[in-house]
C-alpha positions as CSV (number, residue, x, y, z in Angstrom):
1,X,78.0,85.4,2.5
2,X,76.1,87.5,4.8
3,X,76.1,84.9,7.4
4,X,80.2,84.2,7.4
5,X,80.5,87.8,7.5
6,X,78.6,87.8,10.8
7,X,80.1,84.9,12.2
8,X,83.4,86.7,11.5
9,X,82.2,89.5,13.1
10,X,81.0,87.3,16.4
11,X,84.0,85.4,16.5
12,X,86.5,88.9,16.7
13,X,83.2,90.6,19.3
14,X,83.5,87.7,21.6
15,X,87.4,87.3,21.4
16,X,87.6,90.5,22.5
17,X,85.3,90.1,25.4
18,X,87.0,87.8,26.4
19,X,90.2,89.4,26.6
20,X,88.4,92.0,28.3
21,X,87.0,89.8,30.9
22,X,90.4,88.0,31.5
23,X,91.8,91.9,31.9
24,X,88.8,92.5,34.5
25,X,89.6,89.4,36.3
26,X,93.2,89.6,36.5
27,X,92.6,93.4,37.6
28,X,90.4,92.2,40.1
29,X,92.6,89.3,41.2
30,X,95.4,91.9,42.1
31,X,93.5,93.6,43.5
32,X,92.1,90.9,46.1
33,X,96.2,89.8,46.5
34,X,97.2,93.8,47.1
35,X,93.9,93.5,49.9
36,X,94.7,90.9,51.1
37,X,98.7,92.0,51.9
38,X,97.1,95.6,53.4
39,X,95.3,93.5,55.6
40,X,98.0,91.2,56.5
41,X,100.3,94.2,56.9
42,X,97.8,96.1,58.7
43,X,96.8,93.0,61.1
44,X,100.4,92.2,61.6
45,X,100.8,96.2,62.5
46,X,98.0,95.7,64.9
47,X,99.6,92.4,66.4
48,X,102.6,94.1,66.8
49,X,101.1,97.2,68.2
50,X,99.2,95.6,70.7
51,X,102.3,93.2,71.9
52,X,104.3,96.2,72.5
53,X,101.3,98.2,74.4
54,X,101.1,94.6,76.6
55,X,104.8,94.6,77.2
56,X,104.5,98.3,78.3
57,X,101.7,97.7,80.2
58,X,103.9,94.6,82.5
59,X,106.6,97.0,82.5
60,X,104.6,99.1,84.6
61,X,102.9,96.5,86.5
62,X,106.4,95.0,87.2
63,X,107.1,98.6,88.8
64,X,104.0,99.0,90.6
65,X,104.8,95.5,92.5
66,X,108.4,96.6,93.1
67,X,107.1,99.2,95.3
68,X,106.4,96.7,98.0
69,X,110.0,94.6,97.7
70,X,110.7,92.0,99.6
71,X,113.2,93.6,101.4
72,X,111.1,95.9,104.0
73,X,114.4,98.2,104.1
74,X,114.4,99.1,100.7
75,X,112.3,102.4,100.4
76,X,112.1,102.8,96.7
77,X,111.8,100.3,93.6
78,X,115.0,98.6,92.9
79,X,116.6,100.2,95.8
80,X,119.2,98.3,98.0
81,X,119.6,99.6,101.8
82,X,122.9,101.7,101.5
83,X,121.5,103.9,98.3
84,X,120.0,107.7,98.1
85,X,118.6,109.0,100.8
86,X,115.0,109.0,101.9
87,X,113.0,111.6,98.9
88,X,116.4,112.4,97.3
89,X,117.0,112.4,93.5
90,X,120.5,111.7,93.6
91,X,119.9,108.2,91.6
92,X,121.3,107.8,88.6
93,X,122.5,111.0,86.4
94,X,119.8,111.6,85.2
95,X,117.8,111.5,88.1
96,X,116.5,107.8,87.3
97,X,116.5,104.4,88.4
98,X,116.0,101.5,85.2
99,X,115.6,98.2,86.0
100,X,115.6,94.8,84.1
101,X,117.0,91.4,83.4
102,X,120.2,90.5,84.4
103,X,121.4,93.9,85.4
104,X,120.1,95.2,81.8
105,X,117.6,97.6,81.1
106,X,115.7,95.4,78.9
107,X,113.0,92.8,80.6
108,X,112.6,89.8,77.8
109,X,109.5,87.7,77.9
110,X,109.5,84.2,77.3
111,X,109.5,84.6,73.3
112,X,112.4,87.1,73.6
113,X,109.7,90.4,73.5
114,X,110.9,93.5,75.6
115,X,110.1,96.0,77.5
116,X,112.3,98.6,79.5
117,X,111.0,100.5,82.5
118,X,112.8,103.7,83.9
119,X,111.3,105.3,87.4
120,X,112.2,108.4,88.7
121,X,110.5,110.6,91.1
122,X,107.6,112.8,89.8
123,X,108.6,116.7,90.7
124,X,107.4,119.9,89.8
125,X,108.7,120.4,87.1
126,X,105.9,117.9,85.4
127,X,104.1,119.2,82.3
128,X,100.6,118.2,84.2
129,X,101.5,120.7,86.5
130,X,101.3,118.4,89.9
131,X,103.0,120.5,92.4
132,X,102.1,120.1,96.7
133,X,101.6,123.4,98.9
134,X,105.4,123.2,100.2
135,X,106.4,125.4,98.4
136,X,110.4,126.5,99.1
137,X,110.9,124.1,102.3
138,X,113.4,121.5,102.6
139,X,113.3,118.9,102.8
140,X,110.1,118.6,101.2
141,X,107.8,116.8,104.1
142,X,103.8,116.8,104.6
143,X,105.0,118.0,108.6
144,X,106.2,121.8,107.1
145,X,102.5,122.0,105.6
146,X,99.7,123.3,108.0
147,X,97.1,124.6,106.1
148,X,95.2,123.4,103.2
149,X,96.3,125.5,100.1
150,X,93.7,127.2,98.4
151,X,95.6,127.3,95.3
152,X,99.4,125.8,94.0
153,X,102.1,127.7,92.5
154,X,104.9,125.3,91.3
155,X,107.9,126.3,92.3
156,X,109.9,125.6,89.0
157,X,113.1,127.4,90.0
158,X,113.5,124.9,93.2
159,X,111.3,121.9,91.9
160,X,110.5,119.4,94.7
161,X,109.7,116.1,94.7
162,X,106.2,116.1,94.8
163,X,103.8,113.8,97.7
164,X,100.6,112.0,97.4
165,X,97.7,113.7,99.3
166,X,95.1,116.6,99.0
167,X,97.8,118.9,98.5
168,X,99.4,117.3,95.4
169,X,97.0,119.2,93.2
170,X,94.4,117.1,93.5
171,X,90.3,116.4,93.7
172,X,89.1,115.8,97.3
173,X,87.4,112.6,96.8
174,X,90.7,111.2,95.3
175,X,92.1,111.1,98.5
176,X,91.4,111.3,102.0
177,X,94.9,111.9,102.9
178,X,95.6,115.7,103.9
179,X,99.1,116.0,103.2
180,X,101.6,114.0,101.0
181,X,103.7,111.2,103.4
182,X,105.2,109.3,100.5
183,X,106.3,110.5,97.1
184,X,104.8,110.3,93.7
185,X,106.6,108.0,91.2
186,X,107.0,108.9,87.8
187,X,107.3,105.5,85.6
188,X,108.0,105.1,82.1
189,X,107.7,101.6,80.2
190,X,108.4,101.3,76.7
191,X,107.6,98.3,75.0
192,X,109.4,96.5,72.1
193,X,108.1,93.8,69.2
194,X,109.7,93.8,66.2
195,X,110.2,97.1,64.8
196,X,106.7,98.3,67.0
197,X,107.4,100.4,70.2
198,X,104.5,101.7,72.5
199,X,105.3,104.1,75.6
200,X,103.2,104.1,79.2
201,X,103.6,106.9,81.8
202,X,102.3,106.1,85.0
203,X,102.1,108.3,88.2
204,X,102.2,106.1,91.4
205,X,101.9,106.6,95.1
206,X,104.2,104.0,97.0
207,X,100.7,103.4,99.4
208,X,97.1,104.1,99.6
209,X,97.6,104.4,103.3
210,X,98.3,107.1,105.4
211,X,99.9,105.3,108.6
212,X,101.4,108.8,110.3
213,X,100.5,109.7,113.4
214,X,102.4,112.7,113.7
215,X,103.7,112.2,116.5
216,X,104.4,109.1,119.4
217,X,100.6,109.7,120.8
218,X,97.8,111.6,118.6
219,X,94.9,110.6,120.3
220,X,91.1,112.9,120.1
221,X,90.9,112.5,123.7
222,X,93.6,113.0,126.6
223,X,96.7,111.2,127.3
224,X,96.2,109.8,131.2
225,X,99.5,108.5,132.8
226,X,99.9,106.7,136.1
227,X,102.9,105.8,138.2
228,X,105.7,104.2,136.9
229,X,108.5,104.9,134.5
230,X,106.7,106.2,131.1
231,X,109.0,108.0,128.7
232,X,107.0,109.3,125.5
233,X,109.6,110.2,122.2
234,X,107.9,111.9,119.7
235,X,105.7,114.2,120.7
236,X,101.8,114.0,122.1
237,X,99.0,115.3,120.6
238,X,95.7,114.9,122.6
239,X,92.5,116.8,121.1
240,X,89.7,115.7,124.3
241,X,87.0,118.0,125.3
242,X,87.8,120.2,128.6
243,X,91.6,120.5,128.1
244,X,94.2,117.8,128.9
245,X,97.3,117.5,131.1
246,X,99.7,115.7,129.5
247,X,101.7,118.4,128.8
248,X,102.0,119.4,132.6
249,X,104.0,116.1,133.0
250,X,106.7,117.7,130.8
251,X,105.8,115.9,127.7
252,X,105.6,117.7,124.6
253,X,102.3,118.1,123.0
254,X,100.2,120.5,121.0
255,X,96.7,120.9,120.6
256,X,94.4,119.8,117.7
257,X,91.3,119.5,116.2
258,X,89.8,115.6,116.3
259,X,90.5,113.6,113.6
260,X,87.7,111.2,111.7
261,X,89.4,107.9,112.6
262,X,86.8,106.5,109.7
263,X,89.5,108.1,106.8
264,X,92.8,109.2,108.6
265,X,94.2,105.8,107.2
266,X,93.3,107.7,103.7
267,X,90.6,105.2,103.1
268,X,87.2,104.4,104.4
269,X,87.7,101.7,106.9
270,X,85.7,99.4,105.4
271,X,87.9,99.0,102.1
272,X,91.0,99.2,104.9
273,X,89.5,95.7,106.4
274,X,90.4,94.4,103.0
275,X,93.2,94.9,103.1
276,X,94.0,92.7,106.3
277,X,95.7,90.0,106.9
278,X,93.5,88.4,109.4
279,X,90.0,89.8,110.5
280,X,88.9,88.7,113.9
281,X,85.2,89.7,116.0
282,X,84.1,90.3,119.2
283,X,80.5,92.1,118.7
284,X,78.9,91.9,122.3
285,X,80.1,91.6,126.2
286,X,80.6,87.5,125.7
287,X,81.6,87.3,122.5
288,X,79.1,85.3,121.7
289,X,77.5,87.1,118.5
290,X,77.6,85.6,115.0
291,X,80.6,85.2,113.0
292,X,82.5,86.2,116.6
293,X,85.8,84.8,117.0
294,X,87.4,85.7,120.2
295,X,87.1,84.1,123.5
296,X,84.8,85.2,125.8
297,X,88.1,86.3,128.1
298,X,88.6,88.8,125.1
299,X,92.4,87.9,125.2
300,X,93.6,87.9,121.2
301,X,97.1,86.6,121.6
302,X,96.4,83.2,120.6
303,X,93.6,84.1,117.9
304,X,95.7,86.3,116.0
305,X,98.5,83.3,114.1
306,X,100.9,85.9,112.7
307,X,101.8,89.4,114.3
308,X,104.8,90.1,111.7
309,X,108.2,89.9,112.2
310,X,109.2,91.8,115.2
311,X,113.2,93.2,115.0
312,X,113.9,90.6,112.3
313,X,111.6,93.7,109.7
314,X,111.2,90.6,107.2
315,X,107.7,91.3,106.8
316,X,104.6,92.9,108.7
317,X,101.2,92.3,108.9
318,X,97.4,94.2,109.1
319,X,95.2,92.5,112.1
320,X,92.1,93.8,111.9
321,X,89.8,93.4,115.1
322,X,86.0,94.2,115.2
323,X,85.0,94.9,118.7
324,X,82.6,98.1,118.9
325,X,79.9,96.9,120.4
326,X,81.4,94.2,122.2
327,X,84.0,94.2,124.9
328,X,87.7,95.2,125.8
329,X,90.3,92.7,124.0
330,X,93.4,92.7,125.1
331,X,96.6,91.0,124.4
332,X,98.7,90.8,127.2
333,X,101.9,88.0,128.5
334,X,105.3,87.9,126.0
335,X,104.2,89.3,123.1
336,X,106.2,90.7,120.2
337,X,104.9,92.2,116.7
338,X,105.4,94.4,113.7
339,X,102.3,96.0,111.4
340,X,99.4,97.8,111.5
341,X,96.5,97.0,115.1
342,X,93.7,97.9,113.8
343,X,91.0,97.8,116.9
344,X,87.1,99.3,116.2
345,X,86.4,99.3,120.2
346,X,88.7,99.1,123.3
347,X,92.3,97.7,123.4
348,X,94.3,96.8,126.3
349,X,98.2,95.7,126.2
350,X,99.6,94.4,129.4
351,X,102.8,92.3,130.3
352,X,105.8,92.3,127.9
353,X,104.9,94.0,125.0
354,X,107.5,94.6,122.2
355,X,105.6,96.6,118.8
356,X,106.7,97.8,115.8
357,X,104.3,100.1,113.5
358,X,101.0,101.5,114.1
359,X,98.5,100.8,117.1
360,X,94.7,102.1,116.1
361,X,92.2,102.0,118.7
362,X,88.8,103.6,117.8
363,X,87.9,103.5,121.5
364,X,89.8,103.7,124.7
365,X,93.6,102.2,125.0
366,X,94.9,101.3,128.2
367,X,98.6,100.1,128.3
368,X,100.2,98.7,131.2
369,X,103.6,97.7,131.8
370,X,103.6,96.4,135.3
371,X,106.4,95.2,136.6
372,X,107.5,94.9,132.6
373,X,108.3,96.9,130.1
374,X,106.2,97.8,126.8
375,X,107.6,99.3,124.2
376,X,105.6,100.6,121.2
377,X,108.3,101.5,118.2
378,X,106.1,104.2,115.6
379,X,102.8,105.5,116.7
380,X,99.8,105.3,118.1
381,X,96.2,106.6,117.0
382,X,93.4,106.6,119.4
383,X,89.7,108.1,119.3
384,X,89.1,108.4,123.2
385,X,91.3,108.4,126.1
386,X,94.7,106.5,126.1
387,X,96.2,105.3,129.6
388,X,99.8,104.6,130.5
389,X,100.6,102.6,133.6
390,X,104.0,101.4,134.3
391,X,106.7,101.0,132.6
392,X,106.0,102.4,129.3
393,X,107.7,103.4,126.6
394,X,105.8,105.0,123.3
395,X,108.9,106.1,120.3
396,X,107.5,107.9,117.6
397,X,109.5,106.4,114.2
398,X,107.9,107.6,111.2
399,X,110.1,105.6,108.9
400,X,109.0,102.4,110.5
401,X,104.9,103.8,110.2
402,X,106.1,104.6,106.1
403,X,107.6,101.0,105.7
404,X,104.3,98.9,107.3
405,X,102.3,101.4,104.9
406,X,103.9,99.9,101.9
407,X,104.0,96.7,103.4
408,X,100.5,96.3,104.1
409,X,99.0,98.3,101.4
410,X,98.5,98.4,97.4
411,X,100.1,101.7,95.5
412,X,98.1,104.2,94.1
413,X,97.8,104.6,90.5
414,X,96.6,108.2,89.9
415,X,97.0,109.0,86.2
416,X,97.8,106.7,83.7
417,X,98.6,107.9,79.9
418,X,99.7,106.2,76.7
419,X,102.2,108.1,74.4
């Protein structure tokens, strides 16, 4: 009797464990399920977050390779010739330009994702407090700065757009630039998946490079000229030991302090010559030397394969050429081109000569005209003396220097935040 009583009493013990064990297990099964939706849901949220942050991140990307459009007359992104302006804000109402596909302000990927971009110029009245030292001037140009500020008061009640350079506000190492010569962009990229949106500011320079001369000829030596018709536009600015004389030929000049043609460009040279389109050599008196190039006559018309497009403003190019050390090159016959000369030692142009953009000679340049004329449309930067002989004819354009800038260069990316 005792025993059925216990195995009664078994029987009911392990029913309920049993029952408690199913409980556990279904309670843990739930559990798992309710995991592993969180995890799907949070997985899927990450996906999602991360496609959108992407999307943002082209968006800007897009932007940044809009600054350097195909059309070399367009100044801004998504600018055609006849709109705003040069550093006006007068875009859309609110100050912005939007891009995207088809005329929209949406850009679709290939799986129907989005994002929409919306640039506007950065001014002062920026919540990171990026201001230049041109403070009440108008228009707002590098040219009505002289000194280097020793501190910045934005000028909130008359924002300006603000410029890339030492004076925006910024670390010295950052740039080598002195003063702002193209404006700051302010770009915005939002980008959509699903129901997930993620937001990129980006602050952008148009260019890296600073291509201004100031003036037609800005030279650390003197200006020399010699017979024949020379007509100078622009200006001369000549900083050579002992006192120069250009301006005793009733050209206008002022007089400077020498520049380190190493960083004018805003850049060391040697990341500039990365930036070129073709690199040529000439590293002693033959041209002889390894890696060297150019003929022994120094003559570089027929190295060089692509000068730009002269007139036609299609394109430009950067033609680097490493001479110091070696001998003059020179380019001389009918010769036409639009870019950036870049020349370590000494240049010489001679013959017909038609030029668009900047000429930059660390050594001595000589241009002769003969019974020719040479025209140089832009600037010119030399380290040592520059010659004119003949008909000459040197036009300062600082528009055409800004355009081969962004041309020729990559923007510069100087703050970068997610929201």
């Amino acid at each position: 009797m005792k025993a059925m009583d216990k195995l009664k009493s078994d029987k009911g013990f392990i029913l309920i464990l049993a029952l408690v064990t199913m409980l556990a297990m279904t309670l843990i099964g739930i559990s798992v399920v309710m995991n592993m939706t969180t995890d799907l849901g949070l997985s899927r949220n990450e996906r999602e977050a991360k496609l959108a942050t992407q999307l943002a991140e082209s968006g800007i990307n897009e932007a940044i390779s809009r600054l350097h459009l195909a059309k070399v007359k367009a100044r801004y992104v998504g600018e055609d010739t006849g709109d705003a302006g040069y550093r006006a804000t007068g875009w859309n109402s609110d100050d912005s330009k939007n891009f995207g596909y088809n005329g929209s302000a949406d850009r679709r990927s290939a799986d129907n994702l989005k994002y929409s971009v919306d640039i506007k110029y950065l001014d002062e009245t920026n919540t990171e407090g990026f201001c230049d030292s041109n403070n009440n001037v108008s228009p707002n140009t590098s040219l009505n700065s002289s000194t280097y500020p020793a501190a910045w008061t934005c000028d909130n009640a008359t924002p300006e757009i603000v410029m890339f350079g030492r004076d925006f506000k910024m670390n010295d190492t950052l740039t080598k630039i002195s003063y702002g010569k193209l404006p700051v962009y302010r770009i915005t990229s939002t980008g959509t998946s699903n129901d997930t949106t993620k937001t990129i500011i980006a602050y952008v320079g148009a260019s890296n490079l600073n291509t201004d001369t100031d003036s037609a000829i800005n030279t650390n030596g003197c200006v020399n000229i010699n017979g024949g018709s020379t007509t100078i536009s622009g200006g001369v600015k000549e900083a050579g030991t002992g006192g120069c004389t250009t301006c005793n030929d009733g050209i206008s000049c002022n007089t400077k302090s020498s520049d380190d043609l190493q960083t004018y460009l805003g850049m060391e040279l040697t990341e500039v010559i990365n930036m070129a389109n073709e690199k040529h050599k000439c590293k002693n008196i033959t041209c002889s030397a390894a890696g060297d190039d150019i003929p022994s006559s120094g003559k570089i018309d027929t190295v060089v394969t692509d000068w730009g497009d002269y007139a036609g403003n299609s394109y430009s190019t950067m033609i680097y050429i490493d001479n110091s050390g070696g001998k003059e090159v020179e380019i001389s016959g009918n010769f036409q081109g639009r870019g950036i000369l870049i020349v370590t030692g000494d240049l010489k142009l001679s013959g017909t000569l038609a030029y668009e953009g900047l000429i930059y000679v660390l050594g001595n340049l000589t241009i002769s005209g003969g019974g020719s004329d040479l025209n140089v449309t832009g600037g010119v930067m030399a380290s040592n003396t520059v010659g004119l002989n003949g008909n000459v004819s040197v036009t300062y354009d600082q528009q055409t220097l800004l355009d081969v800038s962004k041309e020729n260069s990559t923007s510069a990316v100087i703050l970068w935040k997610r929201l």
